[in-house]
C-alpha positions as a LaTeX table, in Angstrom:
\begin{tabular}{lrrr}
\hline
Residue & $x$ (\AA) & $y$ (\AA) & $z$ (\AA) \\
\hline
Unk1 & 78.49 & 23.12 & 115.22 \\
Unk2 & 81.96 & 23.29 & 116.80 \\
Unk3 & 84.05 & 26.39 & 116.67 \\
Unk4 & 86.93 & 28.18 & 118.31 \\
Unk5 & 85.21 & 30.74 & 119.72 \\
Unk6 & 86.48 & 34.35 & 121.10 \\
Unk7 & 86.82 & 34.32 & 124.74 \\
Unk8 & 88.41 & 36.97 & 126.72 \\
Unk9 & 91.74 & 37.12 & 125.07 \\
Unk10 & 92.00 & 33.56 & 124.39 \\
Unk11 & 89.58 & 30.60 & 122.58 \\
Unk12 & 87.99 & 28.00 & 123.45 \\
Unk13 & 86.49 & 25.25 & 121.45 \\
Unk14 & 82.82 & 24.67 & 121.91 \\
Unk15 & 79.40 & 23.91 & 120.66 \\
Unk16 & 77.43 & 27.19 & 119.12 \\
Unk17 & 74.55 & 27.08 & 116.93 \\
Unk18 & 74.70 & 26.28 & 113.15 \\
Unk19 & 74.38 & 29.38 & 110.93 \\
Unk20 & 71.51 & 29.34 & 108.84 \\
Unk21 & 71.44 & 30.82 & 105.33 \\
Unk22 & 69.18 & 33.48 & 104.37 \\
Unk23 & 68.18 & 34.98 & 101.00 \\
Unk24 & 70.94 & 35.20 & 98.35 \\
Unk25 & 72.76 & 32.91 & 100.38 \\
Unk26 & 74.42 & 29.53 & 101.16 \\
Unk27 & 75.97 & 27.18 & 103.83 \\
Unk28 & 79.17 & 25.89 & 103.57 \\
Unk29 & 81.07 & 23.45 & 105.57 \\
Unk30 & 84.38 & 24.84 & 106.03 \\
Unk31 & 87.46 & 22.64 & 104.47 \\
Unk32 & 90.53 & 24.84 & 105.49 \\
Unk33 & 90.95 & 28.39 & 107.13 \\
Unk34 & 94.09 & 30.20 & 107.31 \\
Unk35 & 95.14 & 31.94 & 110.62 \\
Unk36 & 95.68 & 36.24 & 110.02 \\
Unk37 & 97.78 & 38.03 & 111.71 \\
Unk38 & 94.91 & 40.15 & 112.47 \\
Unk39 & 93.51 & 37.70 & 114.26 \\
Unk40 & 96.29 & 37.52 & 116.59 \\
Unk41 & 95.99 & 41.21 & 116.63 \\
Unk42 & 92.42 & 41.53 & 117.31 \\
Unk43 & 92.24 & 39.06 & 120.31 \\
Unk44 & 95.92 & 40.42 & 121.90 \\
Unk45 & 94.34 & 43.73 & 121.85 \\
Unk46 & 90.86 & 43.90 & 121.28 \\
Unk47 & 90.74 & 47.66 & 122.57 \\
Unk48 & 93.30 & 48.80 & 119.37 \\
Unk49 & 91.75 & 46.61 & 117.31 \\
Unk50 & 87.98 & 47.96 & 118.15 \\
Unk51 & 89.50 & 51.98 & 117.77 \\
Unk52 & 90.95 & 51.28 & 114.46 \\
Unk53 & 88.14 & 49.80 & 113.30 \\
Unk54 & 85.45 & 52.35 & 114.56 \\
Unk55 & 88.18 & 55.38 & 113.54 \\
Unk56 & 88.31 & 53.92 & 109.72 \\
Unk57 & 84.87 & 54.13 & 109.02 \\
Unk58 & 83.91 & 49.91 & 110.24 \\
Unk59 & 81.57 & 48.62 & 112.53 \\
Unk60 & 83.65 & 47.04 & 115.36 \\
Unk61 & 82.62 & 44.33 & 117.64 \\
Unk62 & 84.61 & 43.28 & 120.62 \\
Unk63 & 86.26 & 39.67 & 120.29 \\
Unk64 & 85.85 & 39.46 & 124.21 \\
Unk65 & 82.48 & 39.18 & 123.76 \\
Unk66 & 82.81 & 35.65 & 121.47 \\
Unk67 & 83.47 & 35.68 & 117.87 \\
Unk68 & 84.27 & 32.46 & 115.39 \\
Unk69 & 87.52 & 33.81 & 113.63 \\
Unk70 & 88.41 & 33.41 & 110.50 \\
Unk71 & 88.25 & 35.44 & 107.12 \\
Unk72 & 90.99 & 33.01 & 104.59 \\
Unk73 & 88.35 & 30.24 & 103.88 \\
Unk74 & 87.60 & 27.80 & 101.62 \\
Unk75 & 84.24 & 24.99 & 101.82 \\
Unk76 & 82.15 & 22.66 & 100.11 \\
Unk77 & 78.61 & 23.74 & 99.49 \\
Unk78 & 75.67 & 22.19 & 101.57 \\
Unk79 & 72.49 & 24.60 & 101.47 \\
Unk80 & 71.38 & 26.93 & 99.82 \\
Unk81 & 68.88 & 29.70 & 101.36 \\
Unk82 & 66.47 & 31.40 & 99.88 \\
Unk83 & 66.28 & 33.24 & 96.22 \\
Unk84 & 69.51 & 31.85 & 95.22 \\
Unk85 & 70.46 & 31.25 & 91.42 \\
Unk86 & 72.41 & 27.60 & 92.78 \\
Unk87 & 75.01 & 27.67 & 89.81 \\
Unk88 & 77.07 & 25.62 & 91.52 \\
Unk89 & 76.15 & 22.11 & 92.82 \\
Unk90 & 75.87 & 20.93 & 96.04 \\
Unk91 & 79.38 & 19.60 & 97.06 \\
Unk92 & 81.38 & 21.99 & 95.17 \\
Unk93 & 84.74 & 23.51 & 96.95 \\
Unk94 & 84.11 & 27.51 & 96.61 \\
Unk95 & 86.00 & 30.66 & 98.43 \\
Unk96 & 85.72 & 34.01 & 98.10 \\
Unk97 & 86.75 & 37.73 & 99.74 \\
Unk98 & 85.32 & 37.59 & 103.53 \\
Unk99 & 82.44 & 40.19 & 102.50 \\
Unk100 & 79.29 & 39.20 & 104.30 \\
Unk101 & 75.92 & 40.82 & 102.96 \\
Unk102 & 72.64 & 39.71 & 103.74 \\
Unk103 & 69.20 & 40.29 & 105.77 \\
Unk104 & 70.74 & 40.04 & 108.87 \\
Unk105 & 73.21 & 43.56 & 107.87 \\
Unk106 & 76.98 & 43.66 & 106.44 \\
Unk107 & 80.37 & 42.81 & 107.80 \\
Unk108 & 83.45 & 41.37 & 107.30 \\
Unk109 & 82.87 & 37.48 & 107.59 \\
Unk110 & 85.23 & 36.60 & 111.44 \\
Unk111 & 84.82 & 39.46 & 112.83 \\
Unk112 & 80.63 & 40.01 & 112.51 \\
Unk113 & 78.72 & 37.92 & 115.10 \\
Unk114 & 76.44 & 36.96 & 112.43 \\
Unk115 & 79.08 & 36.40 & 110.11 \\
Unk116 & 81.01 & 33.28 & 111.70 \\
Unk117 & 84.48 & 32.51 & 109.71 \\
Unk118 & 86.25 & 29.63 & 109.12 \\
Unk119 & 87.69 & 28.62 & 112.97 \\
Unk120 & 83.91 & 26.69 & 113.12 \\
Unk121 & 82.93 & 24.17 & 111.00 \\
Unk122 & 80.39 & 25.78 & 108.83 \\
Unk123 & 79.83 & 29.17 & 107.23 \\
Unk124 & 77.47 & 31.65 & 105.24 \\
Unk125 & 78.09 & 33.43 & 102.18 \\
Unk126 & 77.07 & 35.25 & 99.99 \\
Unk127 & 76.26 & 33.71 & 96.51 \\
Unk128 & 77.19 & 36.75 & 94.01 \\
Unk129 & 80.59 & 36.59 & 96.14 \\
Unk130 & 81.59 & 32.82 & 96.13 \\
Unk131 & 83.71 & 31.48 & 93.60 \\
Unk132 & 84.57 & 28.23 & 92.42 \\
Unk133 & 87.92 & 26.33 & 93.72 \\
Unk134 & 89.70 & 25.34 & 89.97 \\
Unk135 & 89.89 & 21.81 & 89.52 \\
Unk136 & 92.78 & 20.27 & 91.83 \\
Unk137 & 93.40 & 23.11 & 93.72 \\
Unk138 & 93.97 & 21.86 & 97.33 \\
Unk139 & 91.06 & 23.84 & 99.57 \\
Unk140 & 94.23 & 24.58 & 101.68 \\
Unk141 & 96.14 & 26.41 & 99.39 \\
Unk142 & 92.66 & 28.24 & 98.18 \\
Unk143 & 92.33 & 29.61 & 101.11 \\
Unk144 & 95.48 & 31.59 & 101.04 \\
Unk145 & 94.32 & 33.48 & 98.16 \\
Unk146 & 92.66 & 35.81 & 100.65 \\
Unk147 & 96.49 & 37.29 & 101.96 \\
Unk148 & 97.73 & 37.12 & 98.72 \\
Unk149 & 94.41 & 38.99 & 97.15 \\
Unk150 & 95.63 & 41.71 & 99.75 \\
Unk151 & 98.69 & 41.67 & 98.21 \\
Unk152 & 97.37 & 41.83 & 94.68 \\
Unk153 & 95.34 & 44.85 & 95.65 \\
Unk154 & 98.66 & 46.68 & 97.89 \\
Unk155 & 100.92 & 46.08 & 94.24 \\
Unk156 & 98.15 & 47.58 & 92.16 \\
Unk157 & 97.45 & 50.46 & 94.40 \\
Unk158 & 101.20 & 51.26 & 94.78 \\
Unk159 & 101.21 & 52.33 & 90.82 \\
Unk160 & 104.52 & 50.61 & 90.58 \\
Unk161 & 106.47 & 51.12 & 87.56 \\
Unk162 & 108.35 & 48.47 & 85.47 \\
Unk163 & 111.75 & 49.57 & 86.37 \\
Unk164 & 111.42 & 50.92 & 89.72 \\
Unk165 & 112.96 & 49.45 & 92.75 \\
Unk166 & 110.93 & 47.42 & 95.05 \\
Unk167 & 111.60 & 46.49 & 98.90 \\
Unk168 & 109.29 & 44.75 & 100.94 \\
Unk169 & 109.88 & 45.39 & 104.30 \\
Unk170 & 108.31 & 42.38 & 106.53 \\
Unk171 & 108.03 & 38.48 & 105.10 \\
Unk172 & 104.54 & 37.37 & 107.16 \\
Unk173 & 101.97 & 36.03 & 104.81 \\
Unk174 & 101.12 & 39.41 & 103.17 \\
Unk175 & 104.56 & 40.68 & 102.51 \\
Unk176 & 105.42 & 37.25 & 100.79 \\
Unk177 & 102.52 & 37.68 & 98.86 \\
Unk178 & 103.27 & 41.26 & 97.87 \\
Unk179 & 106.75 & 39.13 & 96.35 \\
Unk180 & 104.90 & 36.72 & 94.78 \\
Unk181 & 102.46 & 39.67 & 92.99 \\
Unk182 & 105.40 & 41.47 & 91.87 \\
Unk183 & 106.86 & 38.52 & 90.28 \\
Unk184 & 103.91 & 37.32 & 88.81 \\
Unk185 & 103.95 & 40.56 & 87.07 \\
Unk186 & 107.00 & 40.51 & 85.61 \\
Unk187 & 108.49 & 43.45 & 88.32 \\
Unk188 & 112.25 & 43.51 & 89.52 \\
Unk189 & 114.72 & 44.09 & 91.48 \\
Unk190 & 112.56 & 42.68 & 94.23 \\
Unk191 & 114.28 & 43.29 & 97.47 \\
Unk192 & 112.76 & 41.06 & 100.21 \\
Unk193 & 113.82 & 42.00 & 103.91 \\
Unk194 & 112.99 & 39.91 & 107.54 \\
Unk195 & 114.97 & 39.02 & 110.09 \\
Unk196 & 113.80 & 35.16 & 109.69 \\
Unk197 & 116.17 & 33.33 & 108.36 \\
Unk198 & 112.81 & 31.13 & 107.12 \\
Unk199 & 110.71 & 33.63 & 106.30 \\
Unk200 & 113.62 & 35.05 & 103.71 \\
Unk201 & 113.62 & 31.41 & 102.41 \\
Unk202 & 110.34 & 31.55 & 101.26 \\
Unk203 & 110.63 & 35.14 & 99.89 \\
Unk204 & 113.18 & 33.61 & 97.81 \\
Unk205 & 111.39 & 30.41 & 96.60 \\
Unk206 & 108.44 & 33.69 & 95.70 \\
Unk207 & 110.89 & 34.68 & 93.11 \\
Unk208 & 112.50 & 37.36 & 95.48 \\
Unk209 & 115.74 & 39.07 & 93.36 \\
Unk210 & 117.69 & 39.80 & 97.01 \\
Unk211 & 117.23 & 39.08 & 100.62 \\
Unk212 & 118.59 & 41.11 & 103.32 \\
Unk213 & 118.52 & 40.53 & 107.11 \\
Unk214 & 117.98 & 43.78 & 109.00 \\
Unk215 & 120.36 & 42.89 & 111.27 \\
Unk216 & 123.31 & 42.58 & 109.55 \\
Unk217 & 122.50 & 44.95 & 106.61 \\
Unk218 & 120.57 & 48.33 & 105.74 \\
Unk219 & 117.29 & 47.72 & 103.63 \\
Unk220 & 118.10 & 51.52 & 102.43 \\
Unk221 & 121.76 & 50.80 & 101.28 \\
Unk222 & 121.38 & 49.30 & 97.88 \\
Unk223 & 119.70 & 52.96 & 96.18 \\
Unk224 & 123.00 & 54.27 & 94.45 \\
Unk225 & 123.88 & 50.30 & 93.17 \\
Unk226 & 120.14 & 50.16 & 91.91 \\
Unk227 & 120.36 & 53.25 & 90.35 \\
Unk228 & 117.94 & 55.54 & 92.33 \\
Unk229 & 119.19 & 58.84 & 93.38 \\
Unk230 & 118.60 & 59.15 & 97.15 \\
Unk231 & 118.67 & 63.06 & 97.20 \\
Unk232 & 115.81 & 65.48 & 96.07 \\
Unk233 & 118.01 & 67.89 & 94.50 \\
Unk234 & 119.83 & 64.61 & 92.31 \\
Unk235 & 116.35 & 63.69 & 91.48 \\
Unk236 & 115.23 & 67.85 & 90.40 \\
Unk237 & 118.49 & 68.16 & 88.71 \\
Unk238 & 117.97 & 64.55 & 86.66 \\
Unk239 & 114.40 & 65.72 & 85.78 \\
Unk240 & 115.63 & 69.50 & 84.58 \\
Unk241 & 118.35 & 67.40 & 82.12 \\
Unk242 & 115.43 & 64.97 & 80.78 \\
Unk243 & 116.83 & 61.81 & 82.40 \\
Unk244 & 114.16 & 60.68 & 84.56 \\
Unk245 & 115.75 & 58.24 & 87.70 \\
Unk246 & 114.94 & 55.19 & 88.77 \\
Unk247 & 111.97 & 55.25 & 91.41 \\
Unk248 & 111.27 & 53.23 & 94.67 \\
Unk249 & 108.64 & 51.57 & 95.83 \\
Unk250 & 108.56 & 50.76 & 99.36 \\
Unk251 & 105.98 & 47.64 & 100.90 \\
Unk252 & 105.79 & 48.15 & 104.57 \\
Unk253 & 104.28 & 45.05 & 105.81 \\
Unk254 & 105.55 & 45.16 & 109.55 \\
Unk255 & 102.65 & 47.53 & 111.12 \\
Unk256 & 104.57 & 48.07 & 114.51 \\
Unk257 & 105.25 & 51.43 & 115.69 \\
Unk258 & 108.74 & 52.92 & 114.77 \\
Unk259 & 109.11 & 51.23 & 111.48 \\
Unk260 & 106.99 & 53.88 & 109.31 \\
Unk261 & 109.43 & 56.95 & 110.54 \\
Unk262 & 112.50 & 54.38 & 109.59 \\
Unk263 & 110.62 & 54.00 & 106.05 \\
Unk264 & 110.48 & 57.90 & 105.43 \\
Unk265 & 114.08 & 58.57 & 106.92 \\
Unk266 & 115.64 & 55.99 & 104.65 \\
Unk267 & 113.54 & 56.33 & 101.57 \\
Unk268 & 115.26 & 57.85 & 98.54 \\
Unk269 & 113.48 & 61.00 & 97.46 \\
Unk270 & 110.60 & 60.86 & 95.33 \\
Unk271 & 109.35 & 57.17 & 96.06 \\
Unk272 & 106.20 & 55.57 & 97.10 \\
Unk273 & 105.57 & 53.81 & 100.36 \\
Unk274 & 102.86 & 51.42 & 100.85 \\
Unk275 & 101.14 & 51.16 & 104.05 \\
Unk276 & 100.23 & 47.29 & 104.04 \\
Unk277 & 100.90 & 46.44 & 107.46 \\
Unk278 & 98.01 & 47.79 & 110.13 \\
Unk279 & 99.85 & 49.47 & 112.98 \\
Unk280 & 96.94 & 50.10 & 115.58 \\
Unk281 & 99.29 & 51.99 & 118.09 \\
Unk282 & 100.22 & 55.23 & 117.99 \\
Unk283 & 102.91 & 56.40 & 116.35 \\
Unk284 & 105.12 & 59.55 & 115.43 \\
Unk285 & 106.83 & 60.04 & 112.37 \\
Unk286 & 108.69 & 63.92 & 110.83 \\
Unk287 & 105.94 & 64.92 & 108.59 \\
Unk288 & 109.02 & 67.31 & 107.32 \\
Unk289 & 111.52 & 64.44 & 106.22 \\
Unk290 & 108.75 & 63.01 & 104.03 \\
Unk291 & 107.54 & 66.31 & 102.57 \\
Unk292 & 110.94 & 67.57 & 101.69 \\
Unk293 & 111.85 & 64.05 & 99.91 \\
Unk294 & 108.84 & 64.49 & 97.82 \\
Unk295 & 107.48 & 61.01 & 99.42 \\
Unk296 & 103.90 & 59.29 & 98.87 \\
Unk297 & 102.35 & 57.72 & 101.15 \\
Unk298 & 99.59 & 55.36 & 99.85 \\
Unk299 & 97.60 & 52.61 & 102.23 \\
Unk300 & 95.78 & 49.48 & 101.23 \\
Unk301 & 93.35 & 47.87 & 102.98 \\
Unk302 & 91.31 & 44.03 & 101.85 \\
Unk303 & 91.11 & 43.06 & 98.27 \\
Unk304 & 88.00 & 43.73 & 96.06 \\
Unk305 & 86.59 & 40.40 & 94.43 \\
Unk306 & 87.93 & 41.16 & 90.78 \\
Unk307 & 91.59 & 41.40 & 92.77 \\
Unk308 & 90.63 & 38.21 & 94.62 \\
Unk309 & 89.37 & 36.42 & 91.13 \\
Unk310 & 92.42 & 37.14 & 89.45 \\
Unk311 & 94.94 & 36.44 & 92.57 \\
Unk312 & 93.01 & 32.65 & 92.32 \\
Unk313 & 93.86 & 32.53 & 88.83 \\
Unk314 & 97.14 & 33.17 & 89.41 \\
Unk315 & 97.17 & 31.05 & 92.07 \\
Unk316 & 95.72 & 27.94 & 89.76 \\
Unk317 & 97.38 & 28.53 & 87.01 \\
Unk318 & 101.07 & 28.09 & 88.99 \\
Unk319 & 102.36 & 31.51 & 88.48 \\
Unk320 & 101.68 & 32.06 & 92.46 \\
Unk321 & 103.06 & 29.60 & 94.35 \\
Unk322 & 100.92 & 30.19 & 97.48 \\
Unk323 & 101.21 & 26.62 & 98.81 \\
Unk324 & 105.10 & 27.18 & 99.42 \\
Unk325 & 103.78 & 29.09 & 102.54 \\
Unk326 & 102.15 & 26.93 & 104.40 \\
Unk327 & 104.28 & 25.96 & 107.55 \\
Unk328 & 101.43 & 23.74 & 109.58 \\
Unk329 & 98.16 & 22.50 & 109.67 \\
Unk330 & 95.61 & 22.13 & 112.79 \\
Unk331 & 92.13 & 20.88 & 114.29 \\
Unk332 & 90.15 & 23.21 & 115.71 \\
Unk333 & 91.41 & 21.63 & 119.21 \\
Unk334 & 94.54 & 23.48 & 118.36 \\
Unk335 & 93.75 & 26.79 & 117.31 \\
Unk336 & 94.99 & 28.30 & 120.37 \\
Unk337 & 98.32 & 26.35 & 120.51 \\
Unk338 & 98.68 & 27.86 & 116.57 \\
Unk339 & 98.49 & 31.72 & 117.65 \\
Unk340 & 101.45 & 31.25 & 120.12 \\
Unk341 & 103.00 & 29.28 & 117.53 \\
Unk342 & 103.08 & 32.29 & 115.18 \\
Unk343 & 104.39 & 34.51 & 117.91 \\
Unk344 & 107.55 & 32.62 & 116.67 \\
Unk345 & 108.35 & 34.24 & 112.84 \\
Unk346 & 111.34 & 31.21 & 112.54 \\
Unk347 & 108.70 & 28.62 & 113.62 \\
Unk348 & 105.58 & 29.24 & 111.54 \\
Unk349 & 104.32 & 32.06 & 108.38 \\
Unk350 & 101.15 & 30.35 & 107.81 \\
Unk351 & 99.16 & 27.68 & 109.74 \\
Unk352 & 95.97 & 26.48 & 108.23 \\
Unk353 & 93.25 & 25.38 & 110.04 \\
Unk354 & 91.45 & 22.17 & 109.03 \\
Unk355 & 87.99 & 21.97 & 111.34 \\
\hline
\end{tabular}
C-alpha cells in the first residue's frame, strides 16, 4: 500500500507492505485521517516524545526509524481475519479509539510499527473496538471524534460542576473540543482563550459564552465579575458563613513550557486545573502558590471507548458540531506540506487527510 511514512524528522510517501489481519481482527481501507498535534510533536522531537512516553508507563518507538501516522481514523471494511464475529458487513464505514490489540502485542494504532494509522491507505483493528459510522455521517467528520473523545474524557475527569467557571486556555482541536463537551452538557460561562483570531471563531461557533485574546486581555481577570472569589481566605471565610463560592475550572490545552506556572499564579483559590495539553519539556512551576490556593491539579490522557461511543453520538446526533473544524483536506502526497501548514494556528486547526 502507499503511506506517509516516518523518516528522519520528515515523511515521505512510499510503497510498504499491506497489513494483514490477524485473529479478532479486520482490514480497513482508510477513508479520512485527521492530523494530531502529537504527530507534529512526535516527529519535531522524537527524543521528548520517546521520554514521555517510556516515563508514563508506554512502550515508545522512535518515529526516525519509519512509522505510518495516524490515530483520528475512519474506513470501510474489507477483510476480516481470523475468529471474528463479522457483525458488520463488508463495506461498512467504522472508527473507533486508536487501541491496537492483537497476536502481534498492544499499542496505540500510529505510533506501533505493527499498528499502521491512517497516513497509509489501509489499517487493522480490532473488532470488539470498531464501531459503526451513523448513517450520513461524513467519514471526515467521524474521524474527528477521536480529539473530541479526548475532550469528552478531559470534561468528565475535571468533575466540573454546573455553575462553576470554565476557561479553556488553547483553541487547537482538543481545546475546541473541550468547548464543544461543555456545551453539549449544558455547562457555562465558557470562557474560550487563543490568540487566533480563527481559532476564537470557531470556539465561538462551539457555543463558547466569551472569547478573549491573550494579548490584549487577562484570561484571569473576569473571577470577581463571574463571581469566584480569587483569595483563599474569601473562599475559608465564604465556607465558615455557609455560602459556598463559585468554583473554576481551568482546561490547559497549550502544553508548552511556562503556561502551567501562569495557570497556578492566576487561578482563583480552590479551583481545578486540567492538564490536557502534553508538555514534553521540562518545566518549573511554585509548588507553594498552588498549595496555598488550595489548587487541583488533575491530567487526562486518550479517551476510553464508552467516552469515544458517546462523543460519536453526540457527534451524529448534531449536538457536537465537529465538522465546523475542519480547515483543509489532503492526499497523502501532501501530508508533509499539512504539518507546516499547522505550524500556522491562523491558517489551519484541523486538516484531514484523505489517502
Amino acid at each position: 500500500m502507499r503511506a506517509a511514512l516516518t523518516h528522519g524528522k520528515t515523511m515521505i510517501v512510499t510503497e510498504v507492505p499491506d497489513p494483514v489481519p490477524l485473529e479478532g481482527q479486520l482490514l480497513v481501507r482508510t477513508l479520512a485521517c485527521g492530523i494530531c498535534g502529537s504527530d507534529l510533536h512526535a516527529l519535531a522531537d522524537p527524543d521528548a516524545f520517546m521520554e514521555t512516553t517510556r516515563r508514563s508507563g508506554g512502550t515508545p518507538y522512535d518515529p526516525r526509524d519509519g512509522l505510518v501516522f495516524g490515530h483520528e481514523f475512519a474506513g470501510e471494511i474489507v477483510e476480516y481475519g481470523p475468529g471474528t464475529q463479522r457483525a458488520l458487513p463488508i463495506g461498512a464505514a467504522v472508527c473507533g479509539p486508536p487501541i491496537g490489540i492483537g497476536p502481534q502485542g498492544a499499542g496505540i494504532i500510529g505510533y506501533a510499527p505493527m499498528f499502521p494509522g491512517g497516513y497509509g491507505e489501509y489499517m487493522i483493528l480490532n473488532e470488539g473496538l470498531t464501531m459503526a459510522v451513523p448513517d450520513g455521517l461524513d467519514p471526515k467528520v467521524a474521524a474527528i471524534t477521536e480529539p473530541f473523545s479526548v475532550a469528552t474524557r478531559a470534561v468528565s475527569r475535571s468533575g466540573i460542576a454546573e455553575d462553576s467557571v470554565a476557561v479553556v486556555l488553547g483553541l487547537g482541536p482538543i481545546g475546541l473540543g473541550v468547548v464543544a463537551a461543555l456545551k453539549a452538557r449544558g455547562h457555562g460561562p465558557v470562557l474560550a482563550a487563543d490568540f487566533s483570531p480563527r481559532r476564537r471563531a470557531l470556539a465561538e461557533g462551539l457555543g463558547a459564552d466569551e472569547l478573549i485574546d491573550p494579548a490584549a486581555v487577562s484570561p484571569y481577570g473576569r473571577w470577581a465579575d463571574l463571581g469566584v472569589p480569587t483569595g483563599t481566605v474569601d473562599r475559608i471565610a465564604a465556607e465558615l458563613l455557609g455560602t459556598p463560592a463559585r468554583e473554576a475550572v481551568i482546561f490547559e490545552c497549550v502544553g508548552v513550557p511556562g503556561v502551567l506556572n501562569q495557570v497556578i499564579d492566576g487561578a482563583p483559590a480552590g479551583s481545578t486545573i486540567m492538564l490536557v495539553g502534553v508538555c514534553m519539556q521540562h518545566d518549573t512551576v511554585e509548588p507553594g502558590v498552588a498549595a496555598t490556593k488550595e489548587l487541583t491539579l488533575r491530567g487526562t490522557f486518550g479517551a476510553y471507548p464508552a467516552e469515544y461511543g458517546a462523543t460519536l453520538h453526540d457527534i451524529a446526533e448534531g449536538r457536537v458540531d465537529a465538522g465546523s473544524i475542519i480547515t483543509g483536506t489532503v492526499g497523502l502526497d501532501d501530508v508533509a506540506d499539512a504539518f507546516t501548514g499547522l505550524a500556522r494556528p491562523d491558517a489551519h486547526a484541523k486538516i484531514v487527510v484523505v489517502p
